[in-house]
N, C-alpha and C positions, 0 to 999 in steps of 0.2 A: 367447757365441752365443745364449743365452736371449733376450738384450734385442732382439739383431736379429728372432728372433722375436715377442714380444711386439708390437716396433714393426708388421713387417707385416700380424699378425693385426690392428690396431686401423686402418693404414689399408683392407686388407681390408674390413673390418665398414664403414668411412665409406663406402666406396664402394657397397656392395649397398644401405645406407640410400642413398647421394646420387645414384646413377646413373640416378634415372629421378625427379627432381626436375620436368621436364616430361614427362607420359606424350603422346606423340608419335601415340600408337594411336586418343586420340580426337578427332585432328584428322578432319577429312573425305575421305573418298573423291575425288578430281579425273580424271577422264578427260580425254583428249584428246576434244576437241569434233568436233561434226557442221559441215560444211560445206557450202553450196549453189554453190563457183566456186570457181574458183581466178584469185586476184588476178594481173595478169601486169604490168603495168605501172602506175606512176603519177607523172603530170605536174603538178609540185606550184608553184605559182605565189605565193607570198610578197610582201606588200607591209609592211616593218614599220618601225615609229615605235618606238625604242631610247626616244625620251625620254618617251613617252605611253602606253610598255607595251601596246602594243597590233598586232595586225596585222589586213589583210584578205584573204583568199586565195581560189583553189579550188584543187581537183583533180580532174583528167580521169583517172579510171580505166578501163583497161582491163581486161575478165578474162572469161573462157570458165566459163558454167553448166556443172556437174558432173552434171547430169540434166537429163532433159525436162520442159517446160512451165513454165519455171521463173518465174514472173510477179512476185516479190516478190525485192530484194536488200537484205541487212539487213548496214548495217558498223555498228563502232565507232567513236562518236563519244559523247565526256567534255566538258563545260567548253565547247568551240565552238558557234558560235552561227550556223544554218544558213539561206540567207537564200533558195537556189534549187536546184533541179536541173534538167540538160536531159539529155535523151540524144542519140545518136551525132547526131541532124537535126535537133539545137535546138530538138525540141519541150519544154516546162514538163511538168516530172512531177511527181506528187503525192508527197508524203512526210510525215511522220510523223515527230518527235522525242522521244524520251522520256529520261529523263536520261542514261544511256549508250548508247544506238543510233541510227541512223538507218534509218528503213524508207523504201523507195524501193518505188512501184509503177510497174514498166515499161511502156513504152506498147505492147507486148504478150507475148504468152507467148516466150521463147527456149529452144534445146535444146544438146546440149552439143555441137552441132554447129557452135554462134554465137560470135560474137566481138561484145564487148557495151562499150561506150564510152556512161561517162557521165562528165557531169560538176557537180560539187560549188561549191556558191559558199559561203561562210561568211567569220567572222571572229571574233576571238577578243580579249575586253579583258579576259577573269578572267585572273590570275594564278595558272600552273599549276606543278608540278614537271616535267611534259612537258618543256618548255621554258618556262627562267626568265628573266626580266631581275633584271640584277644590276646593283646602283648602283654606283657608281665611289667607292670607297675609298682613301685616300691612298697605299694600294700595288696599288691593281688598278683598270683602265679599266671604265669601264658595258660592257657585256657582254651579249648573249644565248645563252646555252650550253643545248643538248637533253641528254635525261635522257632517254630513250625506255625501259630498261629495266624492267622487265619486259615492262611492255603500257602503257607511257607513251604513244605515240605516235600514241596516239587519241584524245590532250589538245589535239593543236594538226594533224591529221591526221587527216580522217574515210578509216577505212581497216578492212579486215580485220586483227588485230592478235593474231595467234598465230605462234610461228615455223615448225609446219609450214607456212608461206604463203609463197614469194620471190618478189620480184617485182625488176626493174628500175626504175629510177625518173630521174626529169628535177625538178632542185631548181633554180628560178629565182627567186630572190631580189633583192629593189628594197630598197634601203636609203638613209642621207643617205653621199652619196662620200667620206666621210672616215672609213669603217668598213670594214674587209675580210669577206667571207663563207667561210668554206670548209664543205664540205660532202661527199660522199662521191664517188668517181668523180672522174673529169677535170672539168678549168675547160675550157668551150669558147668561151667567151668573157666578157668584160667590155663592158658597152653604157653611155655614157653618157648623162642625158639634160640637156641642159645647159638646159634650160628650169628642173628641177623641182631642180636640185643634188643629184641622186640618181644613183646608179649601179645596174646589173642585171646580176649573176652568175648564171650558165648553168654548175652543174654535171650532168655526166650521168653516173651508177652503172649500166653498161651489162650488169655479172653479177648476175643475181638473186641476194637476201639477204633477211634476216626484217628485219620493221618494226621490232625493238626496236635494229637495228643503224645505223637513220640516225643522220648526225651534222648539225647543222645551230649550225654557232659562229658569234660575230658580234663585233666589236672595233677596235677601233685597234690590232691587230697588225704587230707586228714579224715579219716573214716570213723567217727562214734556211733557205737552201737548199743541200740537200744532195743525196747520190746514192750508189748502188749501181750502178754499170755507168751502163744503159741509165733504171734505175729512179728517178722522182723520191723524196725522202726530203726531210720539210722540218718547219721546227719553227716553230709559232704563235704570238708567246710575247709578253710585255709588254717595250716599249720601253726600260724600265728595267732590263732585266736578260738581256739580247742576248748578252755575254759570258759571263755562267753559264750562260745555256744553250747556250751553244756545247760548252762543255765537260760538262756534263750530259748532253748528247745526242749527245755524240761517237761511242758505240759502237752508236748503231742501227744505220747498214750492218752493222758484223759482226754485229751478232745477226741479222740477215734472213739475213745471208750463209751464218752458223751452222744455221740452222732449214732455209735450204734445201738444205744437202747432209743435216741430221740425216735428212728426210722423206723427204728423193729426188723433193722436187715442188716445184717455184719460185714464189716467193711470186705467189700468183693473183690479183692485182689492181695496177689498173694505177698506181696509189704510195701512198705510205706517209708518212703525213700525224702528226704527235704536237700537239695542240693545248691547252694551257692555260686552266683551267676552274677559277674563283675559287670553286665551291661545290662541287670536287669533294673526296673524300679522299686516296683511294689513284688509281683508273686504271680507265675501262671502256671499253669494245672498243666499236668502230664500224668499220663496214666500208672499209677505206684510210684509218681516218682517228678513231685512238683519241684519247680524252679524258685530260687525265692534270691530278691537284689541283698545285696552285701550288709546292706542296713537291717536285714532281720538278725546279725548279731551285732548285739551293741555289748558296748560295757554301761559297768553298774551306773555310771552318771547318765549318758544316751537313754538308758532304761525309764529314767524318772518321766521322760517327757515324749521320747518315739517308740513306745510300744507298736511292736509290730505283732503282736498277740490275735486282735483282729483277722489280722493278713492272713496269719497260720491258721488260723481255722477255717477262712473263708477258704483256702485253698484245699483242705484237707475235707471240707465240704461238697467242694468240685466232684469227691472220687465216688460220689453218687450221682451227683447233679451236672453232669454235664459229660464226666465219664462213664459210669454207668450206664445210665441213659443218657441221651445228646440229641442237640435242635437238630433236627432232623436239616431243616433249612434257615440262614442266619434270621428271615423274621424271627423266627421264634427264640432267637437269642435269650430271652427271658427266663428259660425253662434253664438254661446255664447260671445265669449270673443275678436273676430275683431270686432266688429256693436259694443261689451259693449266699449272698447279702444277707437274706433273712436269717439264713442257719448262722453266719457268724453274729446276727444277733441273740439270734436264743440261745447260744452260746454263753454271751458276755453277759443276758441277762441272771442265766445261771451261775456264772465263775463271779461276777463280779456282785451282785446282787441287783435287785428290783430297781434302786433309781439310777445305778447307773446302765441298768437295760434299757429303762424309761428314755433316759436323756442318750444312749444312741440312736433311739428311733427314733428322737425330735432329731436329730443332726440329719438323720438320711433323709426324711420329711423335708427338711430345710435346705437341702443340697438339692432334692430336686428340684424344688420351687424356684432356689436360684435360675436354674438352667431353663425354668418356664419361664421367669421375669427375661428373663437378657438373653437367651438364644432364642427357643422354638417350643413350639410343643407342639407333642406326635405322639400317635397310638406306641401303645410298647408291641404290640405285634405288627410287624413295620417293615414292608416289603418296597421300599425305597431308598436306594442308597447306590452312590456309587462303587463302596466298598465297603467290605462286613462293619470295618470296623466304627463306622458312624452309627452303626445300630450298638456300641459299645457304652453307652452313654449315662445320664443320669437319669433316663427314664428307663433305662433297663433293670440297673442296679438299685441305687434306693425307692424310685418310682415302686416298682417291681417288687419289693420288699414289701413296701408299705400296703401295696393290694393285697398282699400274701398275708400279710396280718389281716386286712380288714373283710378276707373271705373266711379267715379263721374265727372272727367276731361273727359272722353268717351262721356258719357251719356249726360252731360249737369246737372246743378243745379234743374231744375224743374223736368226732369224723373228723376232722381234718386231719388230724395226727394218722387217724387207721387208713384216711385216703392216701396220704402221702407213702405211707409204709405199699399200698394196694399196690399203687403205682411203679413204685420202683419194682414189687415183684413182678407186675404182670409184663414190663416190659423192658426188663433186666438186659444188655445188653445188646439193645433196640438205640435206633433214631424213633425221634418223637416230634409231635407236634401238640399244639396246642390244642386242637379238638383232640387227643387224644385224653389229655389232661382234664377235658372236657368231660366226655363220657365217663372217663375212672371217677369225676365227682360224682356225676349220674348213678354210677352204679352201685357207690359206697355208700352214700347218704340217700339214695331215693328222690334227689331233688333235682328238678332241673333248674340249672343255674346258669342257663344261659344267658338270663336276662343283665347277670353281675356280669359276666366276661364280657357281652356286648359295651357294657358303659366303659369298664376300667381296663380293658385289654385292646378295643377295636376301636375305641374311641377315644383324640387328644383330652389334655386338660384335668381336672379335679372340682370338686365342689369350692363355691366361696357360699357362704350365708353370712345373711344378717338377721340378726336376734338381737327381740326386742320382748319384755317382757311387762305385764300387769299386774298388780292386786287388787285385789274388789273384798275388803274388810269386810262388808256385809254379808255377801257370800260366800266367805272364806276360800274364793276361788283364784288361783292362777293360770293367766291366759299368756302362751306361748306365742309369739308369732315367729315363723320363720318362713324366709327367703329365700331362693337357691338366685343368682348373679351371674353365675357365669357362662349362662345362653348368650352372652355379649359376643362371646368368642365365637370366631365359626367352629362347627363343627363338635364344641362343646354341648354334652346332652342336662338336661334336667334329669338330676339321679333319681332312681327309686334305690332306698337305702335306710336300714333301721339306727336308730340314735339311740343311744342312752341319755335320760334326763336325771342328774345326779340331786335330788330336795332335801336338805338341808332344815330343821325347823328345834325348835327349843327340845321337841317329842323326839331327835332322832334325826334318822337320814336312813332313806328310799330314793330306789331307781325305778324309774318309769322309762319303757321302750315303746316309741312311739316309730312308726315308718312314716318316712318320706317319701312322696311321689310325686308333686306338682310343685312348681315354680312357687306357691308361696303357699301358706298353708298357719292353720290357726288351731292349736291345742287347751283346749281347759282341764286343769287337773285341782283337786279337791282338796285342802290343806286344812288341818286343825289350826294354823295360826301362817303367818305371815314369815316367806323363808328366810333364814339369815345366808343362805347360799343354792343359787342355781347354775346349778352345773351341766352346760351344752357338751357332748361327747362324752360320755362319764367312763373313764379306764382307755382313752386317747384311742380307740381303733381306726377313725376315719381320716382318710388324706384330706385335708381340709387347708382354708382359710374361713377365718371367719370377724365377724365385729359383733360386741356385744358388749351397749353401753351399759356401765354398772357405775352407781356411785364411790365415792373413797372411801365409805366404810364398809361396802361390801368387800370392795376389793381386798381391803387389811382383813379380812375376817377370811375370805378364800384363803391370801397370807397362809394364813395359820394353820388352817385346814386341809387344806386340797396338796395331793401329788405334786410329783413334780413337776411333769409338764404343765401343771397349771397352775404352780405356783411364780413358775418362768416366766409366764404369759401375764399374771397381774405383777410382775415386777417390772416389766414392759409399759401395762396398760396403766400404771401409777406414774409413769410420766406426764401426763395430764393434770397433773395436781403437783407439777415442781413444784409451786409455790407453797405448797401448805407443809408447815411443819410437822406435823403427823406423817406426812410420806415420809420428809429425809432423815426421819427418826428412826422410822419404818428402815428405810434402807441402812441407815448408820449401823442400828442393828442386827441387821442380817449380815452386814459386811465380815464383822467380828465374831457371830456369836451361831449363825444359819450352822447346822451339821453337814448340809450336802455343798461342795465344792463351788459347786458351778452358782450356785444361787447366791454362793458368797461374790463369788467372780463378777456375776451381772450385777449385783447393788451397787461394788464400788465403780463399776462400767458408768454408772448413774449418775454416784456421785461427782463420778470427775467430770460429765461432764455437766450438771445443771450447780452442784453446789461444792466446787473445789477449795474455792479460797478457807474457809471455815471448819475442811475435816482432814487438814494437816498432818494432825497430830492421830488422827485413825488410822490413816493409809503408812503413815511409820509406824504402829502395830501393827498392818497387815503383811509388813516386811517378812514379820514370825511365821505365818501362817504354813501348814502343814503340808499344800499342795503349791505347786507349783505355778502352776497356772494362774493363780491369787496372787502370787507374789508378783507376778510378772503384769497384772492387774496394778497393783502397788506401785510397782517403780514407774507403769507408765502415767501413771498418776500425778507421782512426785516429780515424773519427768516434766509437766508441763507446765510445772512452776519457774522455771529457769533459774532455779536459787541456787548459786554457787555454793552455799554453804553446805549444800548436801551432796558434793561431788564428792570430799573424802569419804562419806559413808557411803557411797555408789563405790568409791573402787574398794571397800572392806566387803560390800556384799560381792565383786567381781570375785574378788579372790577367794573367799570362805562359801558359797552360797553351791552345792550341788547341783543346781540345774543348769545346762545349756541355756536353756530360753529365759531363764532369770541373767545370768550373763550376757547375753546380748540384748537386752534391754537396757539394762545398766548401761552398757557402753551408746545405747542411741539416747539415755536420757545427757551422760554424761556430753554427748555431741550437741546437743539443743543449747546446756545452760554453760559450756566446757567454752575456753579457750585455744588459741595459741600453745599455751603454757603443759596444755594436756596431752600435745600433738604423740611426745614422746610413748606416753601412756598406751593409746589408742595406738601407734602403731605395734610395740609392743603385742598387742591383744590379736593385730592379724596374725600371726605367727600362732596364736591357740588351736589344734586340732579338735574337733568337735563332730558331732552328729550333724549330716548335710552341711556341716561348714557354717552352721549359724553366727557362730561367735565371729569370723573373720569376717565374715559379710558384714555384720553389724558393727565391727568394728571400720569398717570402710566408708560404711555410711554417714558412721559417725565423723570422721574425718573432713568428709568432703561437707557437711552442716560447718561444722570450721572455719574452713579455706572458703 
């Protein structure tokens, strides 16, 4: 037990030196900005040349002064090149450009009593991120895809461009007729002009939304159309790959369908558009009509291993959380991107079932933590940044997530769920903030909970405890002690916080809820007999680290017993006992025989590395194994024996074996124990197309281990 010691104090100490590798504090201050109107409408007129990179446009805005005498309107405008204004009577207004704004002097004073219609002529030949032209590559059409996010959309759009701002909008778009437009809102119609061989799309987004949420895609798209009910649902996608995404995109109605009984509010817009976007990565939300990178259609092989499933719900999640309602200002980023994260977990816990719901909210758990060991940690309500998108982070998304669960542990299942439904109605179409979110718990549940938001929203960091526990035979009592640690950290609080205590005894198994509120703290609880399992956090809801020394028979008996995240956790904390044969039994076991994937995965994690030589002949069964991700466990296993003799059966599994990621293992095990002799093989292997290019890469790597 010394060593397990040891071990923690030294990541301990890595982490107080590594956790604030970026000091986050001396970013800058950012407010939410002053305003002189509020934007309400804008009629955005497009005329664009795909092959000359260039367009010519205006926009007719409409918007009502926020005060009196208001004589000057000043938008955002980046990169476009402004050639006129007139206001609402076509008289020529003067204006002013500087490199990001436009100043307009009105042709007289208005009050906020007015309704103020101007309009914008420009055109734009720089090539922006706003929106990009994309050349046509042997696997993707030329292309015009928007990028409007953060405050893009003042690159190709002279507009007010902060998301407290919604407006409606009229997107009419001229292009050459052999290119489809989509855009946000309904198609009201298609116009041709048979003179100029060009076409004119007329979409209209009739619910106000923030600017960074236009979409404006442009392509020789392949259009599949699908549905929910009454609801269009329809996928963008390139010609050449019409069948994948049929099947890639198969389950957006039930995610919509899923999200709208989750909420108790029907999805708020009038369809649901997924569009293919050759410079995207992962997926960004636009209003009816998200972006999603090239990789959300895969084929049948891609499929085994890059589900982008997640992706698609998290975005299709957006069209509540962050279109519907939106952070009012980038702190509050959270109300966008924690509610979008968690929803595509309640999602996957639903479609996929309970453990693998479990084992993605250990991942999102564990992605934040990385980002608190080795960069920084920061309040997730976090008004310092130089630009939005450093509040884009892991303490937004899984951080943010993981609060979202453990106010749901608070609250109970039915208020939070009837909060969250409150919420979206009372402020349907609204910027929001976090005291907004605030009072709607207030008001649903009757509690005031501001004392949680203060710890997990206003305040860096998370719990760490240490637990330690007693029996007293005579008394038949068990005595808790626990710890809270991480007042180490500045600015980290000692949480007030309820626990489940999972007891475990010959009679049974009982949850005891005990709160936490001081730095260390000592519970007695009264047992018919002495427990064969205590279980700290019982049903995983709290952001935690924690240490809790248990013997190796306890730990084998959790083994058997306990969930999955806790059974992840003693397949971990039976590291401590490499030596005893009962552990590598223990894990030989689970390697081969465990039901949930990932538990088979960590055993042989284990075995490779404390007892390799001796489970030879296990990790060549777990070459069989059903999932993927095991196998690729397996071969890197095998790999690290450098046994020549097992190179022909590395390249039978290169060639017969389904998965990408099982393939490019092979070819990095085959690089470790490979020759000269193989060179041919492995170059060979670059030339495989694959999902991200795993396989070539890995074959490359493999090569240069070689040479």
């Amino acid at each position: 037990m010394k060593k397990f010691y040891i071990v923690a104090l030294f990541f301990f100490i890595c982490f107080v030196i590594t956790a604030q590798k970026t000091d986050v504090y001396k970013r800058p201050v950012k407010h939410e900005p002053d305003r002189d109107f509020d934007a309400i409408h804008y009629c955005i007129k497009l005329d664009v040349d795909l092959d000359e990179k260039k367009l010519t446009a205006k926009n007719t805005i409409t918007l009502s002064p926020l005060r009196e005498n208001l004589k000057k309107i000043t938008l955002d405008a980046v990169a476009l090149q402004v050639t006129d204004v007139l206001d609402w009577k076509g008289i020529h207004l003067n204006f002013n450009q500087t490199d990001d704004k436009l100043h307009i002097n009105l042709s007289r004073p208005c009050s906020y009593t007015d309704t103020v219609k101007l309009i914008v002529h420009y055109y734009l030949t720089e090539q922006v991120k706003g929106l990009r032209f994309i050349d046509k590559t042997d696997s993707s059409p030329l292309q015009v895809s928007s990028d409007c996010w953060p405050n893009k959309a003042r690159q190709w759009i002279p507009c007010y461009d902060y998301p407290h701002d919604k407006v409606t909008q009229d997107m009419i778009v001229t292009v050459d007729k052999k290119y489809k437009v989509l855009s946000n809102g309904l198609l009201l119609n298609i116009k041709e002009d048979k003179g100029s061989g060009k076409n004119t799309w007329h979409w209209k987004q009739s619910l106000p939304h923030s600017t960074y949420l236009i979409n404006l895609s442009i392509a020789d798209y392949a259009v599949i159309e699908d549905s929910l009910g009454s609801l269009p649902v329809n996928y963008w996608v390139y010609h050449t790959n019409v069948e994948d995404a049929k099947r890639s995109f198969a389950k957006t109605p039930y995610m919509i369908d899923f999200f709208n009984k989750l909420y108790d509010y029907k999805f708020p817009w009038e369809k649901y558009d997924q569009v293919i976007s050759a410079y995207m990565g992962g997926g960004a939300e636009a209003t009816s009509a998200t972006l999603l990178g090239e990789g959300a259609v895969t084929n049948w092989k891609a499929a085994i291993d890059f589900s982008y499933e997640g992706i698609i719900a998290h975005e299709i999640a957006h069209q509540w959380w962050g279109d519907l309602i939106t952070s009012r200002s980038w702190e509050h980023t959270w109300m966008n991107e924690s509610f979008g994260t968690y929803s595509d977990h309640l999602y996957k816990r639903y479609a996929w079932g309970q453990d693998e719901g479990e084992y993605d909210l250990l991942k999102k758990k564990n992605s934040y933590l990385r980002e608190a060991h080795n960069r920084y940690m920061r309040p997730i309500v976090f008004n310092r940044y130089e630009d939005p998108g450093q509040n884009f982070d892991s303490h937004t998304y899984p951080k943010g997530a993981c609060v979202l669960h453990m106010l749901r542990f608070v609250l109970g299942d039915d208020t939070f769920f009837r909060t969250l439904s409150a919420f979206l109605h009372q402020h349907e179409f609204q910027a929001v903030t976090t005291q907004d979110f605030m009072k709607c718990v207030k008001d649903v549940s009757g509690k005031n909970m501001d004392w949680f938001f203060d710890q997990f929203l206003f305040h860096p960091g998370h719990a760490v405890f240490e637990i330690n526990k007693n029996w007293n035979e005579s008394t038949k009592t068990l005595t808790l002690e626990i710890k809270q640690t991480q007042d180490k950290w500045d600015k980290v609080p000692v949480y007030k916080i309820p626990v489940n205590i999972g007891l475990t005894t010959t009679s049974g198994k009982k949850t005891k809820q005990v709160w936490l509120k001081r730095k260390s703290e000592s519970f007695e609880i009264k047992l018919d007999s002495e427990p064969l399992m205590v279980r700290f956090d019982e049903g995983n809801h709290l952001l935690k680290e924690w240490t809790f020394k248990k013997s190796e028979d306890e730990l084998l008996y959790q083994l058997q017993n306990d969930d999955v995240p806790g059974r992840l956790w003693v397949v971990d904390e039976l590291k401590t006992f490499n030596n005893s044969k009962k552990t590598i039994e223990t894990w030989a076991g689970l390697a081969l025989n465990e039901k949930f994937w990932a538990l088979r995965e960590a055993a042989l994690r284990n075995l490779t590395e404390y007892d390799r030589i001796k489970h030879k002949d296990l990790f060549l069964k777990a070459l069989n194994d059903e999932n993927s991700k095991v196998r690729v466990a397996a071969v890197k296993a095998l790999g690290e024996f450098n046994d020549q003799s097992l190179i022909n059966q590395f390249k039978k599994i290169f060639e017969t074996d389904d998965s990408y990621l099982v393939m490019a293992e092979v070819l990095k095990a085959i690089g470790k124990s490979g020759n000269k002799s193989h060179l041919k093989f492995l170059e060979e292997a670059t030339k495989v197309k694959s999902s991200r290019n795993v396989v070539s890469k890995a074959a490359e790597q493999a090569i240069e281990m070689i040479l």
